[in-house]
C-alpha positions in Angstrom: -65.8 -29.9 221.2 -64.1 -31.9 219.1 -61.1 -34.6 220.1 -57.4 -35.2 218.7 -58.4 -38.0 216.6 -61.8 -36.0 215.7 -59.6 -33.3 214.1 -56.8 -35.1 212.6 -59.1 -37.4 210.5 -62.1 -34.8 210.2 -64.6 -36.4 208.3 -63.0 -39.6 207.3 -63.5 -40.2 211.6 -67.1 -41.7 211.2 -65.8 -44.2 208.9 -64.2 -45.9 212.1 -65.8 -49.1 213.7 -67.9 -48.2 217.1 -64.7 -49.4 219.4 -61.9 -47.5 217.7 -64.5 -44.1 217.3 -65.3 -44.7 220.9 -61.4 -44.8 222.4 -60.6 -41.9 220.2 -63.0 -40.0 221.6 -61.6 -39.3 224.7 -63.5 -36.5 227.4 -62.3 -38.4 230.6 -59.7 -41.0 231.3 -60.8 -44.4 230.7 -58.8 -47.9 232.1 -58.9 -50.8 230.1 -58.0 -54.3 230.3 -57.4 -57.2 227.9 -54.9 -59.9 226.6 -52.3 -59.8 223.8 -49.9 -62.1 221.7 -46.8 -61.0 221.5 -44.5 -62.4 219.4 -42.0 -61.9 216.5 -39.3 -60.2 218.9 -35.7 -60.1 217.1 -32.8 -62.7 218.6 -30.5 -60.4 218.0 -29.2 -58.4 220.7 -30.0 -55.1 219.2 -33.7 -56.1 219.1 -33.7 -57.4 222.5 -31.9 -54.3 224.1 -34.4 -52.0 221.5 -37.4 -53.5 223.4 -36.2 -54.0 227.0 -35.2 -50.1 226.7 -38.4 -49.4 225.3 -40.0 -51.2 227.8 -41.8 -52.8 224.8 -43.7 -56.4 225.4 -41.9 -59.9 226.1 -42.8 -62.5 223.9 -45.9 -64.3 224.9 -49.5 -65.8 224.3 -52.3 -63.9 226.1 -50.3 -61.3 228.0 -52.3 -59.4 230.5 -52.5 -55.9 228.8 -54.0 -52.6 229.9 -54.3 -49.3 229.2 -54.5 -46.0 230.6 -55.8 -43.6 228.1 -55.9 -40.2 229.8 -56.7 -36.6 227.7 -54.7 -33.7 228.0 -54.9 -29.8 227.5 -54.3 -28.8 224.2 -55.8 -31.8 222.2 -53.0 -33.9 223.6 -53.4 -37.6 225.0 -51.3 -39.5 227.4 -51.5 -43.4 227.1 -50.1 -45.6 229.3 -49.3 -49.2 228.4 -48.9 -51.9 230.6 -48.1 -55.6 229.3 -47.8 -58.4 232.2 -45.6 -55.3 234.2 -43.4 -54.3 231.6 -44.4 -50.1 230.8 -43.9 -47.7 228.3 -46.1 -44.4 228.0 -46.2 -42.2 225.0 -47.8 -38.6 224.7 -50.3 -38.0 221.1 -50.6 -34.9 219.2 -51.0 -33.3 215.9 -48.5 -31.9 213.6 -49.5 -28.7 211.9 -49.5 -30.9 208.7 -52.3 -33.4 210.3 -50.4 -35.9 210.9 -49.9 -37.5 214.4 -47.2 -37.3 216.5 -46.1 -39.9 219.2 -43.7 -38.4 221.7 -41.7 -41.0 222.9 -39.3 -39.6 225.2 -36.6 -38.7 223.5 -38.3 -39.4 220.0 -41.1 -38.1 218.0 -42.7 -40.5 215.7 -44.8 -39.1 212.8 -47.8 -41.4 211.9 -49.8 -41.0 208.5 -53.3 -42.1 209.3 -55.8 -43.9 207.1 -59.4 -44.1 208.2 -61.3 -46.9 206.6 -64.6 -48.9 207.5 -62.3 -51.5 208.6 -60.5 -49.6 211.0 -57.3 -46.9 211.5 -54.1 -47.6 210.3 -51.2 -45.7 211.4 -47.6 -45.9 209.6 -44.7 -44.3 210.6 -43.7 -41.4 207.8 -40.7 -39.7 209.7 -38.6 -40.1 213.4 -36.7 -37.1 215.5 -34.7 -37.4 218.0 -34.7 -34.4 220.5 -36.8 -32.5 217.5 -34.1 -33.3 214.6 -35.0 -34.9 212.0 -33.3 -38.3 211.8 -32.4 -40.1 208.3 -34.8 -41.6 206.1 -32.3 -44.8 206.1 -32.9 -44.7 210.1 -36.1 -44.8 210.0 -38.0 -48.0 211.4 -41.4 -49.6 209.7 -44.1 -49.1 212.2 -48.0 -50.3 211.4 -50.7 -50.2 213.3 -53.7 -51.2 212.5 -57.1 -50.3 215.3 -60.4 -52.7 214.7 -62.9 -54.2 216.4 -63.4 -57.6 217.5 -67.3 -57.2 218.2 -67.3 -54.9 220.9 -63.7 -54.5 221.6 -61.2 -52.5 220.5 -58.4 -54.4 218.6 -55.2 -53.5 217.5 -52.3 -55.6 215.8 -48.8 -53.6 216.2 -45.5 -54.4 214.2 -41.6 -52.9 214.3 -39.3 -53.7 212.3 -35.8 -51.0 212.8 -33.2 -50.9 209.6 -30.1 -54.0 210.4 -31.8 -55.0 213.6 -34.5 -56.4 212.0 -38.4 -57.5 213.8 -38.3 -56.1 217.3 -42.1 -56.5 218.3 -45.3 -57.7 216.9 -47.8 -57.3 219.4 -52.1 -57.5 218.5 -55.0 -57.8 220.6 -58.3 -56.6 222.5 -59.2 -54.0 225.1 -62.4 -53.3 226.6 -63.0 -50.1 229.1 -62.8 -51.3 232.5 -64.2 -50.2 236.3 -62.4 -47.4 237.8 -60.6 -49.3 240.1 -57.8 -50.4 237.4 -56.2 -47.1 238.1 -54.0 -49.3 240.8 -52.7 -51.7 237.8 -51.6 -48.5 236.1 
C-alpha cells in the first residue's frame, strides 16, 4: 500500500533523502521533537495579525518544535505543529491533478512538488478560500524545502503575502520521538 506522498511524487519518491522518505511514509502516527529559528516575521501589523491568527511561530532562536504527524482514511494526513505553545494544524491531500493540497481551515493551499536528491520542495501554485478560487494577485509566495541534516528531517519554511510583505521564515530539525510526546501535542 502505497502513502500520500508515495502517490503524488510516484517514482520521483525514491529520489528523497532517508529522513524526508521516512516522514512521508506514514502507516501510524509518529511524535517528533526538535528546535527551530524563527525569524523574518513582518513589523507590520498585517504580518503580525497574519501570524498570530495563524497561529504561526514567534520570532526566535532554537524554538522548541514538535510535530504530530498522524495518517488518515483516504490518503489524507493530519499534522499538528507545535512551536514553544503556539499551534496550528493543517490536513494533506491530493488534488486530482497531483498536486498537494494543504487544508487550512478556511483555505486550501495548492503546492507543486519537486523531488530531488536534495530533498522536496513544495511551492504554493494557487489559494481558495471556502473552495473558490482566490486571485492570482492574492496569492502569497510559500517555499518549502524538506532535507536531511544526517539523520533528521529538516525543513526551512518561508511566507511572504502580496503588500504585507515577510510573515514567517521558520527552518529546522525533527527527529521521531517516544510515544509519550502525545501529552506535548
Amino acid at each position: 500500500m502505497t502513502t500520500l506522498f508515495q502517490d503524488l511524487l510516484a517514482e520521483r519518491f525514491d529520489l528523497l533523502p532517508a529522513p524526508v522518505r521516512r516522514f512521508h511514509t506514514l502507516e501510524r502516527e509518529i511524535f517528533t521533537g526538535g528546535c527551530a529559528n524563527v525569524s523574518a516575521q513582518g513589523h507590520g501589523l498585517g504580518a503580525a495579525l497574519l501570524a498570530f491568527v495563524a497561529g504561526l511561530p514567534a520570532p526566535g532562536e532554537n524554538v522548541e518544535t514538535h510535530v504530530r504527524f498522524t495518517p488518515l482514511s483516504g490518503k489524507r494526513e493530519f499534522w499538528r505543529r507545535d512551536f514553544a505553545g503556539r499551534r496550528y494544524e493543517s490536513v494533506m491531500r491530493a488534488a486530482p491533478d497531483r498536486r498537494l493540497i494543504e487544508h487550512f481551515v478556511p483555505f486550501d493551499l495548492y503546492f507543486d512538488l519537486t523531488a530531488s536528491p536534495a530533498g522536496l520542495r513544495w511551492s504554493l501554485a494557487e489559494w481558495r478560500l471556502l473552495k473558490i478560487p482566490l486571485p492570482r494577485a492574492t496569492t502569497p509566495t510559500i517555499e518549502c524545502f524538506e532535507s536531511a541534516e544526517g539523520e533528521r528531517f529538516a525543513f526551512d519554511i518561508d511566507v511572504v503575502f502580496p503588500i504585507v510583505g515577510h510573515v514567517v521564515h521558520y527552518s529546522g530539525s525533527l527527529a521521531e520521538t517516544p510515544e509519550d510526546a502525545p501529552n506535548r501535542l
